[in-house]
Structure formats: C-alpha cells, structure tokens
C-alpha positions as CSV (number, residue, x, y, z in Angstrom):
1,X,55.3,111.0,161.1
2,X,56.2,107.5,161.2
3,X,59.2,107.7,163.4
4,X,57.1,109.6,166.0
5,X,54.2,106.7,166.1
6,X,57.4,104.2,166.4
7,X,58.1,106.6,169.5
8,X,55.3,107.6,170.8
9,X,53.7,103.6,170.1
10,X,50.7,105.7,169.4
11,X,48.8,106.8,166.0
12,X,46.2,108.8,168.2
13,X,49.1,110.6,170.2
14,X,50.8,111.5,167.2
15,X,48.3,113.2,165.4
16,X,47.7,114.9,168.6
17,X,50.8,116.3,168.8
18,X,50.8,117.3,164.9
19,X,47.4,119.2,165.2
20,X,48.5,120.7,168.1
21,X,46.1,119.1,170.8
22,X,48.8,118.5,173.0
23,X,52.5,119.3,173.1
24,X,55.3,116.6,172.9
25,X,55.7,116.6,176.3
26,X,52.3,115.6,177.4
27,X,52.5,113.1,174.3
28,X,55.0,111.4,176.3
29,X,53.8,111.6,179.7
30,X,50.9,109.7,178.0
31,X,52.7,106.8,176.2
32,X,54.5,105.9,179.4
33,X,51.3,105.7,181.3
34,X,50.0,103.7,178.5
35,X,52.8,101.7,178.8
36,X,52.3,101.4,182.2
37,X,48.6,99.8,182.3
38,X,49.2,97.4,179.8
C-alpha cells in the first residue's frame, strides 16, 4: 500500500484504486495531472 502512495504521491488515489473506484490506469492519468497543476 505504501509503495503505491510513494507512486501514485497520493493517499486518496490509492485507496481508490484498492476499493476499486478507479483502475490503475486512471490513478495514473490523475497523479500526473496533479503533478501538473502544482
């Protein structure tokens, strides 16, 4: 769990991801547009 938050640089996205909200994909798309407007 911890190594996908260190990925992701995202609690919220990764427990997305593990209750299935969104797939890993999307979970990335999302932490580089985070990324990107910070």
């Amino acid at each position: 769990f911890m190594y996908g938050v260190d990925v992701l640089k995202s609690v919220i996205l990764m427990m997305a991801v593990c209750e299935r909200f969104i797939n890993v994909e999307q979970a990335v798309g999302l932490a580089r547009l985070e990324e990107e407007f910070q």
